[in-house]
C-alpha positions as CSV (number, residue, x, y, z in Angstrom):
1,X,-90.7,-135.0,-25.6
2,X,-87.1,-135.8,-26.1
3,X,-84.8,-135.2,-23.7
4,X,-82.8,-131.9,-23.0
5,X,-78.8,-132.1,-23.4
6,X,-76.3,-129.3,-22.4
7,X,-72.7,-129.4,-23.1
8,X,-70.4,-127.1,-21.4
9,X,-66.7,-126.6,-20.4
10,X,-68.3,-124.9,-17.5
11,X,-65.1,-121.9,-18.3
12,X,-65.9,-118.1,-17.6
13,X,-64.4,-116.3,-21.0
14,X,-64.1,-112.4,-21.0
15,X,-66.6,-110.3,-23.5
16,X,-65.1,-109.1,-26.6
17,X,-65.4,-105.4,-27.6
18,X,-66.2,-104.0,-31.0
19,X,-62.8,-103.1,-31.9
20,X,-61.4,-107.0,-31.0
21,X,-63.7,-108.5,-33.9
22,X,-61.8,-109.6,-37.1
23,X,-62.5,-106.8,-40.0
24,X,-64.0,-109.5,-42.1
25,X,-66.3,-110.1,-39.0
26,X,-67.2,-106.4,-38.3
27,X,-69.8,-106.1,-41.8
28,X,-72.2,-108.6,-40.0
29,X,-72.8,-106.5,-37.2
30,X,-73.2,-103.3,-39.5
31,X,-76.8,-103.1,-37.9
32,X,-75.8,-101.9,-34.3
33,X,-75.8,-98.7,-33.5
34,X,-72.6,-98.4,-31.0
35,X,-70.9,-100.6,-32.5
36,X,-67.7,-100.3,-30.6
37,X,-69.1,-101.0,-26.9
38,X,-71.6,-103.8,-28.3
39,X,-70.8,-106.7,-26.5
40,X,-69.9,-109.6,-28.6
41,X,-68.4,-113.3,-28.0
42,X,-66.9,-116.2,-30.1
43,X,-67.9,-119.6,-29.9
44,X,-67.0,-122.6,-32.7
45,X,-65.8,-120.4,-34.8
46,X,-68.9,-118.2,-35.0
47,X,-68.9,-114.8,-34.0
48,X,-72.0,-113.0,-31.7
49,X,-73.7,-110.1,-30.4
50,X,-75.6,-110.2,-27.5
51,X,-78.3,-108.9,-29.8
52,X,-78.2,-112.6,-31.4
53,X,-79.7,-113.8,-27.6
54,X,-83.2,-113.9,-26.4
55,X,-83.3,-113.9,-22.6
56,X,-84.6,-116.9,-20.7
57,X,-87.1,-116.2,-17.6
58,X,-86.4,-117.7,-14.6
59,X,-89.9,-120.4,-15.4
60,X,-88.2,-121.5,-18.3
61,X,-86.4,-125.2,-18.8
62,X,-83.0,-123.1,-19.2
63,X,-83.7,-120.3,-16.4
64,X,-84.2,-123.1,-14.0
65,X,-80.7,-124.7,-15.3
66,X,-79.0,-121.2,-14.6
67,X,-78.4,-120.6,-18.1
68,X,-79.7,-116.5,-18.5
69,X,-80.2,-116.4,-22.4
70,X,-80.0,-118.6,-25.8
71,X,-79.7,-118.2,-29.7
72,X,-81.2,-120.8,-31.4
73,X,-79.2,-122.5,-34.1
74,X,-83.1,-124.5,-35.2
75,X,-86.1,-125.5,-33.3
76,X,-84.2,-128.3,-31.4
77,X,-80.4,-126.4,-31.1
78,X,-78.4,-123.3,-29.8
79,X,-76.4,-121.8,-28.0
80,X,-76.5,-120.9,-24.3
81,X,-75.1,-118.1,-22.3
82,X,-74.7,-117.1,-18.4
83,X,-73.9,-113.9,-17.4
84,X,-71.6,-113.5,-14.3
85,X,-73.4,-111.6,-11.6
86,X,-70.6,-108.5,-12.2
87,X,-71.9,-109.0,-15.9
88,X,-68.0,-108.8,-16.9
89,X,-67.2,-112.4,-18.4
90,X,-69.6,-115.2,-19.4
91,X,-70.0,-119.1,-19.8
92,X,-71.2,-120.9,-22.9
93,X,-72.7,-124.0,-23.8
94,X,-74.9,-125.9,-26.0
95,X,-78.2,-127.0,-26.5
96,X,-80.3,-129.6,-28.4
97,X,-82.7,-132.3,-27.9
C-alpha cells in the first residue's frame, strides 16, 4: 500500500451560508431541501455542501488523524474536513496516496 499524504494550511475558515454562494454556483445544489441554511464551503475554486462529505469513524486512517469527514475526488484523492468542536468554522485539507 502506498503511502497516505495530507496537505493542510492547518487555518480554521468560517461556513458559508446558502445566500453567500455565487448565483452561478447556487443550480448545483438545487437538490437540497433548505437550501438557505445548508452549510457549504469553498476550496480551489470548487464549491461544497456538507452533503458532498461522508463521515469518517473514529477506526478509520483519517478519524485517527483527526480529520471528521472526506469527499473523494477518485479512489486515491479528496478532500478532508474537521469540524471545530462548537461546529461553527472548519479546516480543510487534502488527500491522496
Amino acid at each position: 500500500m502506498s503511502k497516505l499524504t495530507i496537505k493542510t494550511n492547518n487555518h480554521w475558515r468560517d461556513w458559508l451560508s446558502g445566500i453567500d454562494l455565487p448565483e452561478s454556483e447556487k443550480a448545483n445544489f438545487d437538490y437540497l431541501d433548505d437550501f438557505e441554511s445548508g452549510m457549504f464551503l469553498k476550496y480551489k475554486a470548487q464549491y461544497y455542501s456538507m452533503e458532498n462529505f461522508m463521515y469518517c469513524s473514529l477506526g478509520s486512517i483519517f478519524g485517527e488523524k483527526g480529520w471528521h469527514a472526506y469527499a473523494g475526488d477518485s479512489y486515491f484523492s479528496g478532500v478532508l474536513i474537521a469540524i471545530s468542536d462548537d461546529g461553527q468554522m472548519y479546516k480543510i485539507g487534502t488527500y491522496y496516496s
